[in-house]
C-alpha positions in Angstrom: 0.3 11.6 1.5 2.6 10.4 -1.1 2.5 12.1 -4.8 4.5 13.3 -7.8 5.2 16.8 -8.5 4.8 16.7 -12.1 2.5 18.2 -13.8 0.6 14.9 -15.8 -2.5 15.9 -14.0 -2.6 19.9 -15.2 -1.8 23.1 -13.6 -2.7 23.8 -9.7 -4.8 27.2 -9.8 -6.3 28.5 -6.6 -9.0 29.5 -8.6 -9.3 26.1 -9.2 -10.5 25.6 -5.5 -13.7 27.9 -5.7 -15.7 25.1 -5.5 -14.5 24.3 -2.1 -16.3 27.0 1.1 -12.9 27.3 2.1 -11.8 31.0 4.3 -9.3 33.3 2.1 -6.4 33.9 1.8 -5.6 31.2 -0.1 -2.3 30.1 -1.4 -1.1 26.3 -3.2 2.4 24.7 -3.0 4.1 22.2 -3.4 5.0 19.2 -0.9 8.7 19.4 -0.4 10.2 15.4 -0.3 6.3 14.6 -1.4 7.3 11.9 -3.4 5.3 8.7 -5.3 4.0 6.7 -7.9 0.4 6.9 -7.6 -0.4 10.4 -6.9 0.6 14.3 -6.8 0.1 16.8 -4.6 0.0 20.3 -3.3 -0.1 21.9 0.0 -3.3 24.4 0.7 -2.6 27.3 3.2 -6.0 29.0 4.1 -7.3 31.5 6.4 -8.7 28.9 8.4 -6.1 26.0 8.3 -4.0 24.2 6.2 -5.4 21.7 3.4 -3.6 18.8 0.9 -5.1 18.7 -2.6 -4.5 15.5 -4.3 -4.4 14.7 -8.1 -4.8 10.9 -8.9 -2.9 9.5 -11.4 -2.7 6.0 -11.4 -6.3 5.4 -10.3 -8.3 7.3 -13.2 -11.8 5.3 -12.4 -13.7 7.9 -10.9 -16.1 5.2 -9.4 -13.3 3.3 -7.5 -12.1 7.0 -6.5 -15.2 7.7 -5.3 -15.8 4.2 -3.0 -12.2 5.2 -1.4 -13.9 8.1 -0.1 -16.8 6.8 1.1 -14.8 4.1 2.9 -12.4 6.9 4.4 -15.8 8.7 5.3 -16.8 5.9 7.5 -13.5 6.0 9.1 -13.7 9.1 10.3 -16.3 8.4 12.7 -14.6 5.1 13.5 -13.3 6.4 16.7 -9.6 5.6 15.6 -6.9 7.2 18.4 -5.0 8.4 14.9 -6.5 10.6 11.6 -7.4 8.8 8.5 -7.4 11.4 5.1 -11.2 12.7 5.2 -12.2 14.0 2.1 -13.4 17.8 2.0 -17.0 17.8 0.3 -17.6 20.8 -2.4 -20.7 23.4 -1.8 -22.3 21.0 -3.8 -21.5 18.2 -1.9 -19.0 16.3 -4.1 -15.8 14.8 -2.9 -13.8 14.4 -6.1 -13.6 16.6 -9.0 -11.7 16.8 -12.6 -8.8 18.1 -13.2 -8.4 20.8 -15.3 -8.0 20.0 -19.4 -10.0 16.6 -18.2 -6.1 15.2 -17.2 -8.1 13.0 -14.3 -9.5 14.1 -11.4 -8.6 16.1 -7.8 -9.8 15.8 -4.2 -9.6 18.3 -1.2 -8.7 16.2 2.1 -8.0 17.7 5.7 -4.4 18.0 6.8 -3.0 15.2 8.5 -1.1 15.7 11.9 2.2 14.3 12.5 5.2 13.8 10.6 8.4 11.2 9.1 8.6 8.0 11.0 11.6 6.6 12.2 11.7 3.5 10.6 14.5 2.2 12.8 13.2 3.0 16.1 12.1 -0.4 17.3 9.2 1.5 20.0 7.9 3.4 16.6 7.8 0.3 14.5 6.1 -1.3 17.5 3.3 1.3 17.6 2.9 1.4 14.1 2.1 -2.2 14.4 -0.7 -1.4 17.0 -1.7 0.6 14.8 -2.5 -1.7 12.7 -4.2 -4.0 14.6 -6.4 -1.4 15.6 -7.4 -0.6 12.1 -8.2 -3.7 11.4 -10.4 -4.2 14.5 -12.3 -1.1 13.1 -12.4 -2.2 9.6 -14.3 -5.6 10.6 -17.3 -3.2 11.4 -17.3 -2.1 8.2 -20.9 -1.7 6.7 -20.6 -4.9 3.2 -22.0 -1.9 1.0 -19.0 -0.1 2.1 -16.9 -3.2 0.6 -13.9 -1.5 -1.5 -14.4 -3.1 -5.4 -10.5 -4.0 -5.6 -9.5 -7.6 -6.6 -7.7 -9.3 -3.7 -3.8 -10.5 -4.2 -4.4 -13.5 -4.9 -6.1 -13.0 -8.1 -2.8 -13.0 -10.1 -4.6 -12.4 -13.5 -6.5 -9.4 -12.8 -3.6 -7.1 -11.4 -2.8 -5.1 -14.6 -4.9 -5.6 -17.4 -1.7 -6.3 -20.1 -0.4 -8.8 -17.9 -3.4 -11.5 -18.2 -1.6 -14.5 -18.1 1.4 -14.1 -15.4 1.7 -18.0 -14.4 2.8 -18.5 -18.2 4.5 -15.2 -19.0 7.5 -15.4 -21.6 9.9 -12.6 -23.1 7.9 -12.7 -25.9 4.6 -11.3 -23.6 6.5 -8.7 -22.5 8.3 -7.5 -26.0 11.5 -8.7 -25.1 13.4 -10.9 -27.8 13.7 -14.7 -26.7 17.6 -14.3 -25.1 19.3 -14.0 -22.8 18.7 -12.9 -19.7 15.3 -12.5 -20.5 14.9 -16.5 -20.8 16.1 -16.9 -17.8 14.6 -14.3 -16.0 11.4 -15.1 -16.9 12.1 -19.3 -16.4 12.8 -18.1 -12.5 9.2 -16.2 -12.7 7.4 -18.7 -13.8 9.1 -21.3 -11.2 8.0 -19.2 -8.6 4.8 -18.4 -9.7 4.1 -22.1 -9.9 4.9 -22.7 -6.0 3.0 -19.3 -5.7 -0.1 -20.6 -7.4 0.0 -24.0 -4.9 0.0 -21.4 -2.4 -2.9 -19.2 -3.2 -5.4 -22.1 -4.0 -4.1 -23.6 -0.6 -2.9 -21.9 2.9 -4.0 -18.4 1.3 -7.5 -19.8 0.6 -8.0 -20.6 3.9 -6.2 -17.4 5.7 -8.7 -15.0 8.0 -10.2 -12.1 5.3 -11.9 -8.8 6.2 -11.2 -5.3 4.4 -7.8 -4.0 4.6 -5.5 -1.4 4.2 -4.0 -3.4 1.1 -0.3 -0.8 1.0 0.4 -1.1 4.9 3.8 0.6 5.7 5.9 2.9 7.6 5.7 5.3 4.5 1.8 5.7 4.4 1.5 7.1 8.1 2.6 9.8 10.5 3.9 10.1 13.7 5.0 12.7 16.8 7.9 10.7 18.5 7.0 6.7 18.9 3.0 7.9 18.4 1.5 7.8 15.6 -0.7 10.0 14.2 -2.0 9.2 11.1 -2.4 6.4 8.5 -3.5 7.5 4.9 -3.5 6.0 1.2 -6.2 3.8 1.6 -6.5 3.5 -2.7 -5.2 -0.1 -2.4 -8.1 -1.0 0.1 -9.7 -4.2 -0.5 -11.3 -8.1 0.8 -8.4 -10.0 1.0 -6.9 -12.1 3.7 -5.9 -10.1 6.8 -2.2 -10.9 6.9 -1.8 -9.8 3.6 -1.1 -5.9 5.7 1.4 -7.9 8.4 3.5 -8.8 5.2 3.1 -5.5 3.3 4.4 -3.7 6.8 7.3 -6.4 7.2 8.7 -5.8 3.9 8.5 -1.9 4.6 10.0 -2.9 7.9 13.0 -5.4 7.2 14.3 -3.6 3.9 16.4 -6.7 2.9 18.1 -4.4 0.3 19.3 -2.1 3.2 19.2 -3.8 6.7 21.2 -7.3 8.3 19.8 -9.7 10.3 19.7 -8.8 13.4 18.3 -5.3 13.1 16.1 -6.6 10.0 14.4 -9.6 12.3 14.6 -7.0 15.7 12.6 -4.9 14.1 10.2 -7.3 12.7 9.8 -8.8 16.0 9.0 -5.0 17.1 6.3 -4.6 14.9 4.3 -7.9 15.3 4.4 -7.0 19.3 2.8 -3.8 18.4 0.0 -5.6 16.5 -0.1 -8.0 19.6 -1.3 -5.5 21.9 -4.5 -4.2 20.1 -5.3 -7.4 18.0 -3.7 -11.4 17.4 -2.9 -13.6 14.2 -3.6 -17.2 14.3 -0.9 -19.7 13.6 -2.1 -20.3 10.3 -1.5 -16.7 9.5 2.2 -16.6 11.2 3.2 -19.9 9.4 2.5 -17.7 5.9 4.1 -14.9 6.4 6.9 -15.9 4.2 4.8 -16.6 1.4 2.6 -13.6 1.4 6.0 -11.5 1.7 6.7 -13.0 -1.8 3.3 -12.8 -2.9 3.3 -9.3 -2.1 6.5 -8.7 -4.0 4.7 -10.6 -7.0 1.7 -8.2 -7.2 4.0 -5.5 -7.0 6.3 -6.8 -9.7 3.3 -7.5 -11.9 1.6 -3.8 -11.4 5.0 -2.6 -12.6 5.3 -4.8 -15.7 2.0 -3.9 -17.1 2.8 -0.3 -16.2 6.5 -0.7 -18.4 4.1 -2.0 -21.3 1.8 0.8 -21.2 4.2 3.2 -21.2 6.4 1.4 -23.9 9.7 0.1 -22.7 9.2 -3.0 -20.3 13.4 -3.3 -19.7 13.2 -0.4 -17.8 11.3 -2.1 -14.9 12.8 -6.1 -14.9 15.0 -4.8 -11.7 11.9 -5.9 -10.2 12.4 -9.6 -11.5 15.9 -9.1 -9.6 14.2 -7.9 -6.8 11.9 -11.0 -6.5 14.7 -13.2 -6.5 16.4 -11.3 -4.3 13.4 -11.9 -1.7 13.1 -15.8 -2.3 17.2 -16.3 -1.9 17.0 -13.8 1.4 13.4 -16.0 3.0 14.9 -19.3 2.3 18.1 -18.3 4.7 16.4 -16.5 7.3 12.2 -17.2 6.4 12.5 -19.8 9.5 14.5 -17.2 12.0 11.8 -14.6 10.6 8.6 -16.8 11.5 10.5 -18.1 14.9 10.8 -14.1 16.1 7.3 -13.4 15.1 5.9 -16.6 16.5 7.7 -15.4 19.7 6.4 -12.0 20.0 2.6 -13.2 19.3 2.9 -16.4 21.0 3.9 -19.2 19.3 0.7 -21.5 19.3 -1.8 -18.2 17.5 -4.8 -17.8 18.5 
């Protein structure tokens, strides 16, 4: 599971753990390469197996916390042929926890089996796309009380609470002086907001919804070989149209900023014949791809902006303004060649 080895969320006691039944000895370290944005944590050694203990970070709403959990419950007993994080209740029966010093709040999962992916072996990238259609078969059975409370993409406004108003944002919204670049920069944002907006209230409207992973990726599951063996990081779980997890796993799977056309479009062709042998888009879904890839990018982008103004500085983060562009100029050269290889591996007329 992904994480940050700071210390914002306090110190990691085994003593802290006595509310768990687990066997002694017990011992806490930390993840070596466990990196992330969202989360930190530690590796548990027991007498009885190992254990991750995760501190939340980003996510402080205990409530939201504690629906994750209940949704990742239920997946455990989905009959999924991969693991899914299951929480580790207390003696008491609790599933999350503060931290100590009240610096947010810890939960106790079973350890996941499997390890890295190989992100460039097509017949990995492949499963990990029947993977996905699997989950989401599962996650249309999905009890509506067990409904994660998340707003879906598409709701632009309510993705970071100081970025209310992203169709109209200006330098001056974000603290930034009314020059150059930041004119311009912000001009291209709102230019593709605008087709973005068109988008959402149209073709997105209309897409297939259920509940979904919301972060689908090569870096939030496991694998032995080309099999994998775990998915995990449900926090981003929500309603929201179903190819919204296709487009989060191409952009994880193409890496415009590292891979050329054709490995980039091989192995997006990989992974959408993956999802074709455990589930099927429809031809509404293939044709917006290329949008929701940018949408994606636009949610992200937005999280990260309203995270720069919280923290203070909001110059640090407008690499992901560059980053945007970056995917509009790459989809309008090869968006066509992208939709043709997917259309191709899950037949071009949908379902």
């Amino acid at each position: 599971m992904s994480g940050e080895l700071g210390e914002a969320s306090g110190p990691w006691d085994v003593a802290d753990l006595a509310a768990y039944p687990l066997v002694p000895p017990m011992a806490v370290a930390p993840l070596v390469g466990a990196g992330g944005i969202n989360n930190q944590v530690r590796l548990v050694e027991t007498g009885a197996g190992r254990f991750l203990w995760k501190g939340y970070l980003t996510h402080a709403d205990p409530a939201r916390i504690v629906a994750e959990h209940r949704l990742l419950a239920w997946l455990a007993g989905a009959g999924l042929p991969f693991a899914t994080p299951a929480p580790v209740p207390t003696r008491e029966g609790a599933t999350l926890l503060p931290a100590p010093g009240g610096s947010g709040w810890r939960a106790l999962f079973d350890w996941l089996p499997g390890g890295t992916l190989d992100r460039r072996d097509p017949a990995t990238i492949a499963a990990l796309g029947a993977a996905l259609g699997t989950l989401h078969h599962a996650l249309t059975r999905l009890p509506d009380d067990l409904r994660p409370p998340l707003a879906p993409y598409g709701e632009l406004a309510q993705i970071h609470p100081l970025i209310p108003a992203p169709y109209t944002l200006t330098p001056t919204a974000l603290g930034l002086p009314e020059v150059a670049p930041y004119v311009e920069q912000l001009a291209e944002w709102r230019a593709i907001l605008a087709e973005m907006g068109a988008f959402i209230v149209g073709p997105y409207a209309a897409l297939p919804r259920q509940v979904i992973h919301g972060d689908f990726g090569p870096g939030n599951a496991m694998a032995e070989g080309d099999r994998i063996t775990a998915i995990f990081d449900f926090e981003f779980a929500m309603w929201d149209a179903r190819a919204i997890d296709l487009a989060a796993g191409l952009a994880m799977t193409i890496r415009i900023w590292q891979l050329d056309p054709p490995e980039s479009l091989a192995l997006a062709g990989a992974f959408c014949r993956g999802y074709l042998r455990t589930n099927r888009l429809t031809a509404a879904e293939i044709a917006a791809l290329p949008q929701l890839l940018i949408l994606r990018e636009v949610v992200s982008t937005t999280w990260w902006l309203g995270r720069a103004l919280a923290a203070g500085d909001v110059r640090l983060r407008l690499t992901q303004l560059a980053e945007l562009q970056q995917l509009v100029v790459w989809l309008d050269e090869h968006g066509a060649a992208l939709v043709t290889v997917i259309g191709r591996e899950m037949g071009e007329e949908g379902r």
